[in-house]
Each structure stands twice: as structure tokens, then as C-alpha cells.
C-alpha positions in Angstrom: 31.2 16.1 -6.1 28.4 16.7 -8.2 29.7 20.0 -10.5 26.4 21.8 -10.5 26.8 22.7 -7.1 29.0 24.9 -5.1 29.3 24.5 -1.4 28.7 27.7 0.1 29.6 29.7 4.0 32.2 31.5 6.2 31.0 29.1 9.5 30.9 25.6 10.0 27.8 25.9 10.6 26.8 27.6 7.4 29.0 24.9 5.4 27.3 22.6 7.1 24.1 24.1 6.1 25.3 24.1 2.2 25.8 20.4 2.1 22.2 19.7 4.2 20.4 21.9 1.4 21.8 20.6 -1.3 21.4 16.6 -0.2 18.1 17.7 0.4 17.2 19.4 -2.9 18.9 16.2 -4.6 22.1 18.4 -6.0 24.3 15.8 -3.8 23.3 12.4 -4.2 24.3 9.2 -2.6 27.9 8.7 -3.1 28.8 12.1 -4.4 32.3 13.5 -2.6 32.5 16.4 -1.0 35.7 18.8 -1.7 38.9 17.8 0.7 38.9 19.5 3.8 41.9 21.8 2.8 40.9 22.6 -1.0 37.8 23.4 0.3 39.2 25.9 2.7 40.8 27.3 0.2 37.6 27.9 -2.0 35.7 29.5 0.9 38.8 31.2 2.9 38.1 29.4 5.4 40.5 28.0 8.4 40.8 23.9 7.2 39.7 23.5 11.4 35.9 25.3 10.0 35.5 22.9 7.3 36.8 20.0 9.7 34.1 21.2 12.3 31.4 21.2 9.7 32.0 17.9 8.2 32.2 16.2 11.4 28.8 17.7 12.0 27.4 16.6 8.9 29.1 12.9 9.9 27.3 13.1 13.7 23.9 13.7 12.0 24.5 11.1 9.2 24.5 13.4 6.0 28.0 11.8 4.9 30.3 9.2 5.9 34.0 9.3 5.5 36.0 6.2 3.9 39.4 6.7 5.2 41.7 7.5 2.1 37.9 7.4 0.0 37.4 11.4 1.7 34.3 12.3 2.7 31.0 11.1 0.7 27.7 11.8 0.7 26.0 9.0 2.9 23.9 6.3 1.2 20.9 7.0 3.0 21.4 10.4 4.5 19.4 11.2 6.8 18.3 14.6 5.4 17.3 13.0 2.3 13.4 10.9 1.6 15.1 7.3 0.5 12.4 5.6 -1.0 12.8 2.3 -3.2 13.2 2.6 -7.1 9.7 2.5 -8.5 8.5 -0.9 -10.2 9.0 -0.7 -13.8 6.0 -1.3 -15.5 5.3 -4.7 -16.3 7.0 -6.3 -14.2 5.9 -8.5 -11.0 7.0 -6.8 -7.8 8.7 -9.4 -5.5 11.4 -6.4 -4.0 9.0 -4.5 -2.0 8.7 -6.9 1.0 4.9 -6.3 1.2 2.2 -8.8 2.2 -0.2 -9.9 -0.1 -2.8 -7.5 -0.2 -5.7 -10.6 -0.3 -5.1 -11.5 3.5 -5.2 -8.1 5.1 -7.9 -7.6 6.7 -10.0 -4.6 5.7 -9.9 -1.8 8.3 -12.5 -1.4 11.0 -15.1 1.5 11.2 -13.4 4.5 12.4 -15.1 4.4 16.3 -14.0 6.9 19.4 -13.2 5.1 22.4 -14.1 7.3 24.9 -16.1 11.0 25.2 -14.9 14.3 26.5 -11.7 15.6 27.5 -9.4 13.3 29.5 -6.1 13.5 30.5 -4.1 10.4 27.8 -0.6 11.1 29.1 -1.9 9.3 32.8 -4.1 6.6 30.6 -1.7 6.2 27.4 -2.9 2.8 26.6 -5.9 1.5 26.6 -6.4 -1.4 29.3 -7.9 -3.6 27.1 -5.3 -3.6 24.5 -2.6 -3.6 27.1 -4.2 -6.9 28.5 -4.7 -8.6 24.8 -0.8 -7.5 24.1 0.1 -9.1 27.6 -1.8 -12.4 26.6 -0.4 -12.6 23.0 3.9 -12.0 24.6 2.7 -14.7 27.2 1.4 -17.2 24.8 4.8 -17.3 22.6 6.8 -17.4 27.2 7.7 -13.9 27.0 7.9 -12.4 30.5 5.0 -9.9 30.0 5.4 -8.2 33.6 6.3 -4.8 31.7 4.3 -3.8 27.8 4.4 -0.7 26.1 3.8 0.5 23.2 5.1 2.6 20.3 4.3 4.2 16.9 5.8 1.1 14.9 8.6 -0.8 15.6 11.3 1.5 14.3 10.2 4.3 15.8 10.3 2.1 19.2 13.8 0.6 18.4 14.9 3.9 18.3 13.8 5.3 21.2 15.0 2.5 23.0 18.8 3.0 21.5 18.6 6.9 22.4 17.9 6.4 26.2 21.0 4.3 26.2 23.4 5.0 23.3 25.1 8.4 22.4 26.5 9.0 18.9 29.5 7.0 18.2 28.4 4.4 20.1 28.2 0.7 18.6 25.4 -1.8 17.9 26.0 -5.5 16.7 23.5 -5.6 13.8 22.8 -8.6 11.5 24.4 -9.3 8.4 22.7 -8.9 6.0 19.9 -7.0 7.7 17.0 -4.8 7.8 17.9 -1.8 5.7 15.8 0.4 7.2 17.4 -0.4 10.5 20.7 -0.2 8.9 19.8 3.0 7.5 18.4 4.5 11.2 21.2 3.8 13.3 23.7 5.4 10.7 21.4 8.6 11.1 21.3 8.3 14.9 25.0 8.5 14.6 26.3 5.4 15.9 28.7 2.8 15.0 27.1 -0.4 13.5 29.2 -4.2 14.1 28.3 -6.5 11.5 27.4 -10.0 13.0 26.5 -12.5 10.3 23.6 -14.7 10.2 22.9 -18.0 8.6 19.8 -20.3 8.7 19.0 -20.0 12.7 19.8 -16.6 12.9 22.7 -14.5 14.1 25.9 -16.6 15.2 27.1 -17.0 18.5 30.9 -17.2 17.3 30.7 -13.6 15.9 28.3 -12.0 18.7 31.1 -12.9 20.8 33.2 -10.9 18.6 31.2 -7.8 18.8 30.6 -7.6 22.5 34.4 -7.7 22.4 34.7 -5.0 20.3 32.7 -2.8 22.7 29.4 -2.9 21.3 26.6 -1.4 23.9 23.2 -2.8 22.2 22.4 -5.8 19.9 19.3 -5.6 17.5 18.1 -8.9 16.2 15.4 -11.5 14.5 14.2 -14.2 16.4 12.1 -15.6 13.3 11.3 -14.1 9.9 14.8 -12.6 10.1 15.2 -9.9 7.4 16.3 -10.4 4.5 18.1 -13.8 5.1 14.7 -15.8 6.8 16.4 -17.1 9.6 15.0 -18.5 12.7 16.6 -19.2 16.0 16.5 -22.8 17.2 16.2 -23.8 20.7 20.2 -24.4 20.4 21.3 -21.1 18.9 19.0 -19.7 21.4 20.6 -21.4 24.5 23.9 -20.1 22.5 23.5 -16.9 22.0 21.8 -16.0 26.0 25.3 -18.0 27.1 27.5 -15.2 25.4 25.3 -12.2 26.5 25.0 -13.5 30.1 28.6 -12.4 30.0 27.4 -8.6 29.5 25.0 -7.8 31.5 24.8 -4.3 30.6 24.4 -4.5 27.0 20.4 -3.8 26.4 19.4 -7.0 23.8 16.7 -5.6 21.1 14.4 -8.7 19.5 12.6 -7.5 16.4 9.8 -10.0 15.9 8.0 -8.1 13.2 6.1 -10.9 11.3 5.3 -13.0 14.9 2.0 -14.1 13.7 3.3 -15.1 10.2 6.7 -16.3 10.9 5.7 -20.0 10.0 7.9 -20.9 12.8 7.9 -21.4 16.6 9.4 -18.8 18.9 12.6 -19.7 20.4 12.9 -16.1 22.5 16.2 -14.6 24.3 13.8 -13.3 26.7 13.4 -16.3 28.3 17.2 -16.5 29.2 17.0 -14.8 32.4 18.7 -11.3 30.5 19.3 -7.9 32.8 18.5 -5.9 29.5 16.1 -6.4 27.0 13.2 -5.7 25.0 10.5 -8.0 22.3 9.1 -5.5 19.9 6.1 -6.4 17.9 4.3 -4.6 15.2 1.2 -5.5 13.2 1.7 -4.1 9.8 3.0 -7.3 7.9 -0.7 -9.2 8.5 -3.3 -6.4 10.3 -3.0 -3.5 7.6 0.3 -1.6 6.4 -1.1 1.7 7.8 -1.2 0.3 11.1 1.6 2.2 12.4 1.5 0.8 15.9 4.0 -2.0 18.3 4.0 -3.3 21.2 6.9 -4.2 23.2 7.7 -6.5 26.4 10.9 -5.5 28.4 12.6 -5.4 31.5 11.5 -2.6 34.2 14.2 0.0 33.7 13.9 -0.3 30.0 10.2 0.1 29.9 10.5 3.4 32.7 13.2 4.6 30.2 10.9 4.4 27.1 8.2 5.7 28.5 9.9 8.5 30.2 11.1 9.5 27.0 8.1 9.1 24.8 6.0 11.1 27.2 8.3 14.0 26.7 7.9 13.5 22.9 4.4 12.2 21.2 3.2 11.4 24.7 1.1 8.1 23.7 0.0 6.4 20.9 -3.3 7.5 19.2 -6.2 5.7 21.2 -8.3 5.4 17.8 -5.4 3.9 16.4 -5.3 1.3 19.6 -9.0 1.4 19.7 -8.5 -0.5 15.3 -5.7 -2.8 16.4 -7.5 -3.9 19.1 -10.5 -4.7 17.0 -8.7 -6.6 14.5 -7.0 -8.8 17.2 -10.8 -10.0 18.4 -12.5 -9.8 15.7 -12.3 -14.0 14.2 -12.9 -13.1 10.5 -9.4 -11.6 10.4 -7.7 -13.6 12.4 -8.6 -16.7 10.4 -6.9 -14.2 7.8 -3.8 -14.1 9.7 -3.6 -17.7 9.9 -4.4 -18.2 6.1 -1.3 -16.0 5.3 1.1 -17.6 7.6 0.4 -21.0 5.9 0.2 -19.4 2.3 3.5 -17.2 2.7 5.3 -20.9 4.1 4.0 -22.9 1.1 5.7 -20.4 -1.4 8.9 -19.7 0.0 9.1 -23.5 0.9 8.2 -23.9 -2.9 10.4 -21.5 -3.8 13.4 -22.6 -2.2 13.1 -26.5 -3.7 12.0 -25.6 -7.1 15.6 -23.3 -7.0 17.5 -26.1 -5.1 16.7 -28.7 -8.2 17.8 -26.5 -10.4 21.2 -26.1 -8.5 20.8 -23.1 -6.5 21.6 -22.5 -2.9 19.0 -20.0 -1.4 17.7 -19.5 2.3 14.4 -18.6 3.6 13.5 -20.6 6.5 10.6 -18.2 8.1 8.9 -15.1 6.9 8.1 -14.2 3.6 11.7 -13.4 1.7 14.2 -16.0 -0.2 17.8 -14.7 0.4 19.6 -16.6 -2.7 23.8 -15.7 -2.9 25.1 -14.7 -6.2 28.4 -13.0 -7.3 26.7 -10.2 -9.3 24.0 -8.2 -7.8 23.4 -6.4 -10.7 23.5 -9.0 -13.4 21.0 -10.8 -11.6 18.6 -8.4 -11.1 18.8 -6.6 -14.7 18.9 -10.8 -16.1 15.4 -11.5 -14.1 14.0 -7.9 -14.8 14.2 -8.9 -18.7 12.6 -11.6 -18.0 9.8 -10.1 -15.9 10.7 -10.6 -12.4 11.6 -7.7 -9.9 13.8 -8.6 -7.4 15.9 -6.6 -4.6 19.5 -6.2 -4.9 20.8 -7.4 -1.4 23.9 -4.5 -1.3 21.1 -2.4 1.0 21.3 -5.2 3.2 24.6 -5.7 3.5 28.0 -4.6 5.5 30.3 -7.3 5.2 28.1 -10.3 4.0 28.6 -11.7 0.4 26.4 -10.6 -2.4 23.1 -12.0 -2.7 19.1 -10.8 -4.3 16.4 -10.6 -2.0 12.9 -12.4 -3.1 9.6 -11.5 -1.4 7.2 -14.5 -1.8 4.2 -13.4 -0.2 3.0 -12.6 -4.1 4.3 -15.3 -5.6 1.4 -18.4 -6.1 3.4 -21.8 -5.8 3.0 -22.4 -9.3 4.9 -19.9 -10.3 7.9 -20.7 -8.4 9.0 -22.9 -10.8 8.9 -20.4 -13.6 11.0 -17.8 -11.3 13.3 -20.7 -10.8 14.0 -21.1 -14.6 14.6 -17.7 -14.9 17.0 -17.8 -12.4 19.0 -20.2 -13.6 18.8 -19.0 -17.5 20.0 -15.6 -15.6 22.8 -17.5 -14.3 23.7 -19.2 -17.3 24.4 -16.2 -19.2 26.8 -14.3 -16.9 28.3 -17.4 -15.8 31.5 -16.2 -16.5 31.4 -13.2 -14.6 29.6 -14.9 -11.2 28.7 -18.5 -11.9 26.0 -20.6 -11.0 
């Protein structure tokens, strides 16, 4: 525990409400231990049974995590504290951030008002236009679009989806590695994440078997552009995959097709297999504007009344302004010749990427999207090697649970011809720590 800071109460609840302060105010940090439940109860004459209560509290709302014989640490992304990613040293090219490239967003439509006077939004919460357009574009891709929605971006529609049907301590099969922002949310929500690894076409049948077994009550997954790994279902590991959920029917299936109109590959959907419980969420942020904060989401009948239900006792709807821009961006042909610029331009330079790496005898995986997931042994030696060199990358332990190491590359800055440079870099990064990771 950090020694600047003393825990402080006489209730669980007001130890509790020591820890929260001080991960907020940044006296705890990721990683920090808190006191053992006894010598703690000692220090505050307390019973042990007070602190007990208050660190299981702290565990339900994902301040800390325990590690068995490890104690009790404060969580790596607690959930009371603003995570935000290290700041790019100066210098330096970004290719951590997972960002688009700024030159094929679109620039944002003239702020208009799409309708007059008071009106009731909760009984009109989206706007039919926008709810046909979103119906047309699930269609096009043989989503059933019977049932749309939509939400303020696509976490914030994952995870109101999760809390109609998961309590805390319940599990999720999540990829691995995966979205670390999803990774992050669910360990706030307070439930149990299953690791279910991925590889080229996505996550694998053999260990979604696994985690169904082991009890898990939702799976969350990327048909295309997975992230940070690229992967991109086939029409083989589809067909898999819908075979070992058929056999639980109960368990609500999540697809998180974030970059669907820059993918660079075709959509092989779950939806299509005839499951009792699912939803397709779809946001717009990677290729209509990154302050678009809007998805749109295809689902079965109960899961739609269930989201709805619940975001009309919340936000109630989604801003119609904000509906009224996304809508104008999806007609409007200037930006969608954008779109399709950027899904050719982000392919070129992760393909190039991925060969000019290959020749130079490096494994590394990005078959959709816009990242390069490349394995190594050393995180860190990696990314302080290719940070000397001029190159930001993102070390891949937010990613991960039980996958291997690996760096994360975002390509969608990176020209082709300068792939090849990044590529020597790598492997000169390599070379010098090839005793500690090899190459």
C-alpha cells in the first residue's frame, strides 16, 4: 500500500469510503495493496468481519481485485478512477491510440433541429428515418433487422444489454486478447470474465465450448476487425461457433461490429444461425466522426423490449440532433465515398504491414480492421526498443487475460511506405533483446 496514505473508518462502509477517495484522488494506484484484512482491523479496532464487509464491497463495485495468496489490490482499471492512455511522448508517431486517420472523417454536418416545439421523445425515441436507413444497412450485411435500437455508443449499449441479464459475479466469455475497454467495463460491472482465445478467424470454437461449460451467461465478440488481434470469422468458424451455442439457448450472444463499414472484410454474422439470444451492435465513430457517440443495434424481441425498457428508465433516448448528424452523414455521398476510401487505405497498410514484417521474419496478425497484433516475449522491451526509435506502439498486457504477450500496431496512420521502415525497426528491436525474448 502506498505509505502516504492511511485508510480511515469505524464502518464498512466508511472504510470502504477511505479506499474510494483515495483511488480517486490518485493516493492508491493500480496495483497498490491494501492492508490484510486482520492487520487492518487492528489499525482501525475494527471486528476483521467490518473490514471483510468493506473489501468485498469495494470488490462488487470493481475498486480492487483480490489474487488469492496476492491479498487484495487496487484494481487495474478501477472503476472509480479516469484511466486514460499514457500521453504520446513528443516526437514520436502515435500508432497506440487505435484512432482513424483524421483525413477520411468526414467533417461534421451543420448543427440543424429536426423538429419544432415540445414533443413527447420518450413515445418517438428514434427518428423514423434513421431507424429505416439502420434497418437497410443490418439487412444489406443478412442481419435479421425485425428488431433496431439504438444506444449512446456501443459500450454504453453492451452494457445495458449485460445488466438486464447478468448480476454481479456472473460470467462472460470474452476474447483473448480483447477490447480493453470492454475488459475494463465488465470488471466494473462486477462480473466474472472467461477468457476465450482468438486467432486469425476470430474466437475458437474448441474454447467457447469450454466457457459455456464453465457456466458462463453472455458471450461478447468480433465478427470482423476483432480488437486488438484483427480477426475475422470465416463462413466455417461461423457455422462452428452457432453449432456450440445452439447448445445454450439461454446464453444472450453479443457481436461487436464496431468498424462494419471499414472492416476490409465480408460479414460472416452469428445472427444468421437461427440464435434465441442475441444482439449486432454497430457504432459509427471509427469512419463518421469520433464524437459521434451514437450505435445501433439488431436483436432478438425480448432483448430489444429489455434494452429499451431499461434505457427509458435511464437517458430515455438518444439525442435526436445527434440522430438527426448521423443520419446526414449516412446520405450524404461525399462522405461516404470517404468511408470507402478508408476501408481500402486502412487494408493496403496493415496488408503492407504484415508482409514487410513477415520478410523480415516476424509472425504478426491483422486480417481486418485497422491494428497489427505481432507476439513477442517482452512487452516492454519492445515498446521502449521502437519508442527510441520513433515509433509508439501499445503494449498488449491491457488486452490480455491468459493470451501470450504481444504489442498492438494501429495502421490507419501509417502510409504503406513506411511500413517497411517500422518493420526494420522492429526487427533491430528484436535483435538487441534477443536474449531475453527472441525474434
Amino acid at each position: 500500500m502506498a505509505t502516504q496514505y492511511s485508510i480511515s473508518g469505524t464502518t464498512a462502509k466508511g472504510i470502504a469510503a477511505s479506499v474510494e477517495a483515495a483511488v480517486a484522488g490518485g493516493d492508491l494506484g493500480p496495483g497498490d495493496a491494501l492492508p490484510p484484512v486482520r492487520r487492518l482491523a487492528e489499525e482501525l479496532r475494527v471486528s476483521p468481519g467490518t473490514v471483510a464487509t468493506a473489501y468485498k464491497e469495494l470488490r462488487r463495485r470493481g475498486v480492487v481485485v483480490t489474487r488469492g495468496r496476492g491479498g487484495t489490490v487496487v484494481a487495474a482499471a478501477p472503476s472509480v478512477a479516469s484511466r486514460r492512455p499514457p500521453k504520446v511522448p513528443a516526437g514520436l508517431r502515435d500508432l497506440a491510440g487505435g484512432h482513424p486517420d483524421a483525413a477520411f472523417l468526414p467533417d461534421p454536418p451543420a448543427l440543424v433541429a429536426p423538429s419544432t416545439g415540445p414533443r413527447s421523445h420518450r413515445s418517438t425515441p428514434r427518428l423514423p428515418r434513421l431507424e429505416e436507413r439502420v434497418r437497410a444497412w443490418f439487412d444489406a450485411d443478412g442481419v435479421p433487422c425485425e428488431s433496431v435500437t439504438f444506444a449512446h455508443g456501443a459500450l454504453d449499449c453492451v452494457a445495458r444489454l449485460l445488466t438486464t441479464e447478468l448480476r454481479p459475479g456472473d460470467a462472460v466469455a470474452m476474447e483473448d486478447p480483447g477490447y480493453h475497454h470492454l475488459l475494463d467495463l465488465l470488471q466494473a460491472m462486477g462480473l466474472r470474465t472467461i477468457a476465450v482465445g482468438v486467432d486469425d478467424e476470430g474466437m475458437r470454437p474448441d474454447l467457447l465450448r469450454d466457457a459455456l461449460r464453465a457456466g458462463v451467461r453472455a458471450v461478447v465478440c468480433s465478427p470482423r476487425a476483432q480488437n486488438p488481434y484483427g480477426g475475422c470469422f470465416s463462413p466455417a468458424r461461423r457455422d462452428e461457433l452457432v453449432e456450440v451455442l445452439r447448445q445454450a439457448p439461454d446464453v444472450l450472444v453479443i457481436e461487436n461490429d464496431h468498424a462494419a463499414e471499414i472492416a476490409g472484410a465480408e460479414l460472416n454474422s452469428l445472427t444468421t444461425g437461427g440464435l434465441a439470444r442475441w444482439a449486432q451492435v454497430r457504432t459509427v465513430t471509427k469512419y463518421l466522426g469520433t464524437d459521434l457517440r451514437w450505435a445501433a443495434a439488431a436483436c432478438d424481441p425480448v432483448t430489444l423490449a429489455r434494452h429499451d425498457g431499461r434505457l427509458l428508465l435511464t437517458s430515455g433516448w438518444v439525442s435526436h440532433l445527434l440522430q438527426a448528424a448521423v443520419l446526414t452523414l449516412m446520405d450524404d455521398p461525399s462522405a461516404q465515398l470517404l468511408v470507402a476510401r478508408a476501408e481500402v487505405a486502412y487494408e493496403r497498410r496493415r496488408t503492407a504491414l504484415v508482409k514487410e514484417l513477415a520478410e523480415r521474419g516476424i509472425v504478426a496478425h491483422g486480417a481486418s480492421g485497422m491494428n497489427v497484433w505481432v507476439p513477442v516475449r517482452d512487452e516492454s522491451a519492445v515498446v521502449n526498443g521502437l519508442r527510441t526509435r520513433g515509433w509508439w506502439v501499445a503494449a498488449g498486457a491491457r488486452f490480455r487475460m491468459a493470451a501470450a504477450p504481444g504489442v498492438r500496431v494501429t495502421v490507419a496512420g501509417l502510409g504503406t511506405s513506411r511500413a517497411a521502415g517500422l518493420a526494420s525497426d522492429f526487427a533491430d528491436t528484436l535483435g538487441e533483446s534477443e536474449a531475453t525474448y527472441g525474434g
